[in-house]
DRENLOVEX-144455 format. One record per residue (C-alpha): residue in three letters; x, y, z. Coordinates in steps of 0.05 Angstrom, whole numbers, plus 32768, in hexadecimal, padded with zeros to 4 digits. Example, Ala and Ser with C-alpha at 12.3 -4.5 7.8 and 13.67 -1.06 7.14 Angstrom:
! residues 2
ala80F67FA6809C/ser81117FEB808F/
//
This chain:
! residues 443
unk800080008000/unk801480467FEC/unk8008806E802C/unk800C80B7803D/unk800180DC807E/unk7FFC8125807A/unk8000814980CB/unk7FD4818C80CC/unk7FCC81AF810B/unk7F8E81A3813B/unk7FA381618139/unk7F8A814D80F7/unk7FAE812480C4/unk7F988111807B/unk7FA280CE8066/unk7FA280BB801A/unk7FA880798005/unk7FBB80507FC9/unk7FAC80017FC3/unk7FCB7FD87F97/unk7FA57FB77F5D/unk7FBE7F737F6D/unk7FB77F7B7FB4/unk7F6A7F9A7FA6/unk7F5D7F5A7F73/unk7F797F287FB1/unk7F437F427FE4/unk7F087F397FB3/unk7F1C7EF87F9F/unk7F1B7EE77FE7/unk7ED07F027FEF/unk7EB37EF27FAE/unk7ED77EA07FBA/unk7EAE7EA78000/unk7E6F7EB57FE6/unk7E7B7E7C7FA9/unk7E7C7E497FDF/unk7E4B7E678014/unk7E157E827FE7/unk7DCC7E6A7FE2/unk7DB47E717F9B/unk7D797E577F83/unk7D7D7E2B7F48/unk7DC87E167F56/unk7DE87DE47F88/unk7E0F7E057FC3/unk7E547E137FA0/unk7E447E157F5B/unk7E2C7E5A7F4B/unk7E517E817F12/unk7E7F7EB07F2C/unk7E677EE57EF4/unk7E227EDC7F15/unk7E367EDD7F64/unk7E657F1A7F53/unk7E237F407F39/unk7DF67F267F62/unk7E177F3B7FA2/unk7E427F787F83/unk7E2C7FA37FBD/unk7E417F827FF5/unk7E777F647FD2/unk7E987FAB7FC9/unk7E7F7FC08011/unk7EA87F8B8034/unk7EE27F928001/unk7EE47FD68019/unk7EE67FCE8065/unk7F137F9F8061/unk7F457FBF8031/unk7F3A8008805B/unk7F417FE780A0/unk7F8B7FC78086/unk7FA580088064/unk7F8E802480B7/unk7FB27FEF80D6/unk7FEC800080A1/unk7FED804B80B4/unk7FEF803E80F9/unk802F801580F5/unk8052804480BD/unk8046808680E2/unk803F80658131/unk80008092812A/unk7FD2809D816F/unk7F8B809D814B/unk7F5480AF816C/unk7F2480B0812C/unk7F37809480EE/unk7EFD80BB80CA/unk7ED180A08084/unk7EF880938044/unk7EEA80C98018/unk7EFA80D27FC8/unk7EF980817FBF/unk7F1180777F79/unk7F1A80347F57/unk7F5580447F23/unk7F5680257EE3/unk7F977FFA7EF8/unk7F667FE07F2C/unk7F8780067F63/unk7F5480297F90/unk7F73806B7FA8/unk7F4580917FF3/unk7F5880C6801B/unk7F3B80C88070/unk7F4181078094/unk7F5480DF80DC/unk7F598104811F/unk7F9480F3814B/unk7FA780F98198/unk7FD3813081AB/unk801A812F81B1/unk801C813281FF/unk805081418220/unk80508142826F/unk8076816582A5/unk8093814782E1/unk8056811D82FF/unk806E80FB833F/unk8068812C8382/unk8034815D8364/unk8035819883A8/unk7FEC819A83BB/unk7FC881C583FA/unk7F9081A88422/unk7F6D81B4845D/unk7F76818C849A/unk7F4B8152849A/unk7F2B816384DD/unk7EE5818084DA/unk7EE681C984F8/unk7EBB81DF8534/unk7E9F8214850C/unk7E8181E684D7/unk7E6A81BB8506/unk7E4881EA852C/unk7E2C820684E8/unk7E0981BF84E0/unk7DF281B78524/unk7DC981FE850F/unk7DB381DE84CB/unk7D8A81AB84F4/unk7D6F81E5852C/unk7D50820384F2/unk7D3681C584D4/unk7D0581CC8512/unk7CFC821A850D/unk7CC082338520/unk7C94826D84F9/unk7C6C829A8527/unk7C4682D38512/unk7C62831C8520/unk7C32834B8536/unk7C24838D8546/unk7C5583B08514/unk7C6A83B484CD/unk7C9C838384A1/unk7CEA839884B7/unk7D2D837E8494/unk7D36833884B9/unk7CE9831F84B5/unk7CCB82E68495/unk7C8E83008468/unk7C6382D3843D/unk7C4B82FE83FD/unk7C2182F883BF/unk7C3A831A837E/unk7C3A832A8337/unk7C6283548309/unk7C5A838282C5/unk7C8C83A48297/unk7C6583E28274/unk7C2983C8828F/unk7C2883808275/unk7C2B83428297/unk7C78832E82A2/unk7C7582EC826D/unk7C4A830F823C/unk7C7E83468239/unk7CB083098234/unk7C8482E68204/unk7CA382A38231/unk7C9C828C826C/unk7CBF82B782A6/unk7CBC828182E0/unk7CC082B0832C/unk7CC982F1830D/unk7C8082F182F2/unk7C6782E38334/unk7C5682B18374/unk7C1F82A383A2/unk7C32829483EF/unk7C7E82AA83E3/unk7CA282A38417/unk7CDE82D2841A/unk7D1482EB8454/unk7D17832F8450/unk7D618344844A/unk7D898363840D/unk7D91832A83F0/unk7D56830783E2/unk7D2982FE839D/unk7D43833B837B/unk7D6D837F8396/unk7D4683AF83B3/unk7D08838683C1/unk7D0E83768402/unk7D1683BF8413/unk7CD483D783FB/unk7CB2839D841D/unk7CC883C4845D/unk7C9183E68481/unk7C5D83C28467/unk7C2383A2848E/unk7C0783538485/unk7BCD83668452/unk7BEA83988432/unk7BF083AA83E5/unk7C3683CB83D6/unk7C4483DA8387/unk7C8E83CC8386/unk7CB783F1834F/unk7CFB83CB8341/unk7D2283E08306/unk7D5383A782E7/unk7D9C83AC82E1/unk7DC383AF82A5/unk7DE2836A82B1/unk7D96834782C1/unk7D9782FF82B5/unk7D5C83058286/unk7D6D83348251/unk7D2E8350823A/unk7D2883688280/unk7D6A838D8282/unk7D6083DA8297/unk7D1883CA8292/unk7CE683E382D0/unk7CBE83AD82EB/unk7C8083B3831A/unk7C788381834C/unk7C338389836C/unk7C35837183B8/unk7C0C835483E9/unk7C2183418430/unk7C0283068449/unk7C2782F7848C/unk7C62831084A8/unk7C8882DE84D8/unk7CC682D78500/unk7CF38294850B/unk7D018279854A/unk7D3C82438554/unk7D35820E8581/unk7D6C820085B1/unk7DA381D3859F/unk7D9A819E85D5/unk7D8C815685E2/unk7D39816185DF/unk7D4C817E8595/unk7D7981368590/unk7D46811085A0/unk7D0E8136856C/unk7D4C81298538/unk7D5A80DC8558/unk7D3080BD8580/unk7D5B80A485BC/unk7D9880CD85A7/unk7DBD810485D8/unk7DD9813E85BD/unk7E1E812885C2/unk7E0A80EC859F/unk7DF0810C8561/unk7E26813C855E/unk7E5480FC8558/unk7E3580E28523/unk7E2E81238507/unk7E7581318507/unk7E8680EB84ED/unk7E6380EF84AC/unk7E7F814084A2/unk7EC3811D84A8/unk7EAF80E88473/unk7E9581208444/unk7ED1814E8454/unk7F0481178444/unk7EE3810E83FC/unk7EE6815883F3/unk7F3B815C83F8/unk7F43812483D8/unk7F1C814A8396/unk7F3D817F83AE/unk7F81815E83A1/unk7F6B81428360/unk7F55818A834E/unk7F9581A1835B/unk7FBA816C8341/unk7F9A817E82FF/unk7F9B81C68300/unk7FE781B88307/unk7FEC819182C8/unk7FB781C5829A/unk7FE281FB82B0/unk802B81E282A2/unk801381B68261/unk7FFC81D58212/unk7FE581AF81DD/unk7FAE81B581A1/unk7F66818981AA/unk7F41816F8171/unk7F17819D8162/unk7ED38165815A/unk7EE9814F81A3/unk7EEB819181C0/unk7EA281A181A0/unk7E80816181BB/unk7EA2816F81F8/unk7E8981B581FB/unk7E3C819981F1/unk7E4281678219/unk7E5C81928256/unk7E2481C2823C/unk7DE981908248/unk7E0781798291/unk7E0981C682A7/unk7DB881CA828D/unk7DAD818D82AC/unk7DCC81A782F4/unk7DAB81E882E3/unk7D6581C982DF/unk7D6A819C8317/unk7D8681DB8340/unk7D4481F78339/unk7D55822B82F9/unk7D1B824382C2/unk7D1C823B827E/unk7D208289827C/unk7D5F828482A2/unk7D85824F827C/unk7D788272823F/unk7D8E82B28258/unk7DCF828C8265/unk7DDE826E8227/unk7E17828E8215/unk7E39828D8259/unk7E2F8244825B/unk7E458231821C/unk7E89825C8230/unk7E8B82318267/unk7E7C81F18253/unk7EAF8200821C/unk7EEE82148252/unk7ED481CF8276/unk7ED681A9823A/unk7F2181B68224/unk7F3C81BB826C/unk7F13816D8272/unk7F348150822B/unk7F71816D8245/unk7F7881518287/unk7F5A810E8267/unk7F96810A8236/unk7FC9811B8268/unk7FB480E7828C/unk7FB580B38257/unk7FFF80C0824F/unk801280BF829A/unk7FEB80778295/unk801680698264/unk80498079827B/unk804E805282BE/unk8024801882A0/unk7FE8802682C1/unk7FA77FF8829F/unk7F657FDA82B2/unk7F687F8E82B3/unk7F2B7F628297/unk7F1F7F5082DB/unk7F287F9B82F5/unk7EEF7FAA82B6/unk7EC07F7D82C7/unk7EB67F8C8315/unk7EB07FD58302/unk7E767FBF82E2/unk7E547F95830C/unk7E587FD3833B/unk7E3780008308/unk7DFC7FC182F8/unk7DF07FB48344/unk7DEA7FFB834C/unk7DB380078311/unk7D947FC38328/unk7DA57FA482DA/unk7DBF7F5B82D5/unk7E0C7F6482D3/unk7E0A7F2F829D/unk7DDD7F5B8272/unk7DFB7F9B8283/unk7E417F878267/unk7E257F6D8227/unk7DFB7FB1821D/unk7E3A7FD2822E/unk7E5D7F9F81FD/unk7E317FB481BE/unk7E307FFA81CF/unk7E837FF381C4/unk7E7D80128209/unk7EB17FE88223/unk7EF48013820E/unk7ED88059822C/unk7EC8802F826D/unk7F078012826F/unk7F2E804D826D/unk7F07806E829C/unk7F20804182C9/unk7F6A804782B7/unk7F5D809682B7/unk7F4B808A8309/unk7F7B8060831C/unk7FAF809082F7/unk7F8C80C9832A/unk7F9E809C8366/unk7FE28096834E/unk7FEC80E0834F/unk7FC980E7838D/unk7FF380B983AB/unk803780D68396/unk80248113839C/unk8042814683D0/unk8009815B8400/unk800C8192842E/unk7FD981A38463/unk7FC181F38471/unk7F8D8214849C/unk7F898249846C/unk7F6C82188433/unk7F2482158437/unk7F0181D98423/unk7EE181E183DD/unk7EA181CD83CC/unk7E83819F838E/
//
């Protein structure tokens, strides 16, 4: 085979290809002598079918599997003549059969980058101590007083900064109705029934809370807010809105005291001291899993930052979307409108996009430093992996790896797991340091 591979930057290489007649005419005799013996043809005995007649009567799929076959060798060729790292090896375009016989293709293939890493082994990362602070302890005793917070009603004066009120509301821009102003849907901003809102600078939106002040339970307040230029909905930008206001009840919160009758309302039987064991137990499990992403995050900040090199530019867009989606996804479940996500489009897309190259990036540095020391995922190693992932879904392992099997699943599963035990590898070489001054991150 004639083979040429021609490097172009974003790693992209064109391939063009020239088979040789007699090598071309070998392969089809090999296919067409198949389906002489194999073939069912009515009116002839197994076997003895003309060739003329097989070779027309099964032209297509004659030339189909002459093709793979003769495409997948000149790959396997290319791979061996260049020592080529090919992540896609693209469709054959501009087949040609010559009129020596020859067929002549050229296959725009995508390749890995040319990584090369830094110094891996004793990576400096800073952690917090492991030990769970009395502060944030005491901050989670207080999350479970005001699970049992009580609501009583405030009489005898107006709403202040501070109070609990309960309101009913609607808006307009120039006198219309907040979504048909839109012409969409405008989720809390066109209004709420039985709101309930703390009254502090804040909360809902700037400057609400302020004119809510003074106001008495029954009352009707028109409240005139006028949007900043940076609004998350853009329509709305610089644009006066008119939230009309009732005042339903106006409340205050009262804590209960952190003590063993508040244990026992949490656990029956438990003592204080008891629940703020277990308490502190399960902070320490949670705080451990946080520093060790933390070192992971670090570890591969450390390698983005010291390491350049050009991403196929069909990774990096599936990438991008795919980050996309997960961010809409979190944004949905987090409680955000429809109005909202659209209003961030752009932003997200620039994010997902920053994600999406610093993720390929990390993924192929890794892949080399696995390389590197050896580091795979054994059969054995492949398999339990998924049993974990059936038993937790509730699917029959057995069925789960042969979906995962036809999906052609298997590889990206695989080196997820080399990617992971790569991480603990760092992690476990690398140089960790402890500070006060480090704060624990969160997810």
């Amino acid at each position: 085979m004639n083979i040429v591979v021609e490097k172009q930057p974003k790693c992209v290489a064109i391939l063009r290809v020239e088979i040789p007649a007699e090598k071309v005419q070998g392969q089809r005799d090999e296919i067409v002598n198949k389906y002489l013996k194999n073939a069912r043809i009515p009116g002839f005995r197994p076997g003895k079918a003309p060739r003329p007649f097989i070779e027309k009567r099964f032209e297509k799929e004659i030339t189909e599997q002459l093709h793979e076959k003769l495409f997948s060798e000149a790959y396997d060729e290319a791979l061996k003549q260049e020592s080529l790292k090919v992540l896609d090896f693209g469709v054959p375009e501009d087949v040609t059969n010559e009129a020596d016989g020859s067929i002549t293709f050229v296959s725009k293939i995508t390749l890995a980058p040319d990584v090369q890493v830094p110094e891996y082994m004793g990576v400096t990362v800073t952690v917090p101590p492991v030990a769970v602070p009395d502060e944030d302890l005491q901050a989670q005793l207080n999350g479970l007083r005001e699970r049992f917070t009580e609501f009583n009603d405030i009489e005898g004066r107006p709403a202040a900064m501070g109070d609990l009120v309960v309101i009913d509301y609607s808006s307009t821009v120039d006198g219309k109705p907040v979504e048909e102003f839109l012409g969409k849907p405008a989720g809390h901003l066109s209004g709420r029934e039985g709101f309930w809102v703390r009254l502090d600078e804040n909360a809902f939106l700037p400057g609400f809370s302020e004119a809510v002040v003074g106001m008495n339970p029954g009352e009707t307040r028109e409240i005139i807010l006028t949007q900043p230029a940076d609004f998350l909905v853009a329509d709305l930008q610089n644009r006066e809105m008119v939230f009309t206001t009732t005042l339903k009840e106006l409340k205050q919160s009262i804590l209960p005291d952190l003590d063993d009758d508040l244990a026992a309302r949490l656990a029956p039987g438990k003592s204080l001291t008891e629940i703020t064991d277990i308490i502190r137990d399960n902070m320490q499990i949670e705080r451990q899993r946080k520093i060790g992403d933390m070192k992971v995050n670090q570890i591969v900040a450390h390698f983005n930052s010291m390491v350049d090199f050009d991403l196929p530019d069909e990774l990096v867009t599936q990438e991008t979307q795919s980050q996309a989606d997960a961010m809409v996804r979190r944004g949905v479940q987090a409680g955000m409108s429809e109005v909202e996500i659209e209003a961030q489009q752009n932003e997200i897309f620039a994010s997902a996009g920053q994600q999406a190259v610093s993720s390929l990036r990390t993924n192929f540095i890794l892949q080399e430093i696995a390389r590197l020391e050896n580091i795979t995922a054994t059969d054995t190693e492949l398999l339990n992996h998924l049993a974990q992932i059936a038993q937790s879904r509730k699917v029959a392992p057995k069925k789960f790896v042969r979906d995962m099997q036809r999906g052609g699943r298997l590889p990206a599963i695989r080196n997820s797991i080399v990617i992971g035990k790569t991480i603990d590898f760092l992690v476990g070489h690398a140089n960790v340091q402890e500070s006060t001054a480090t704060p624990v991150t969160e997810d």
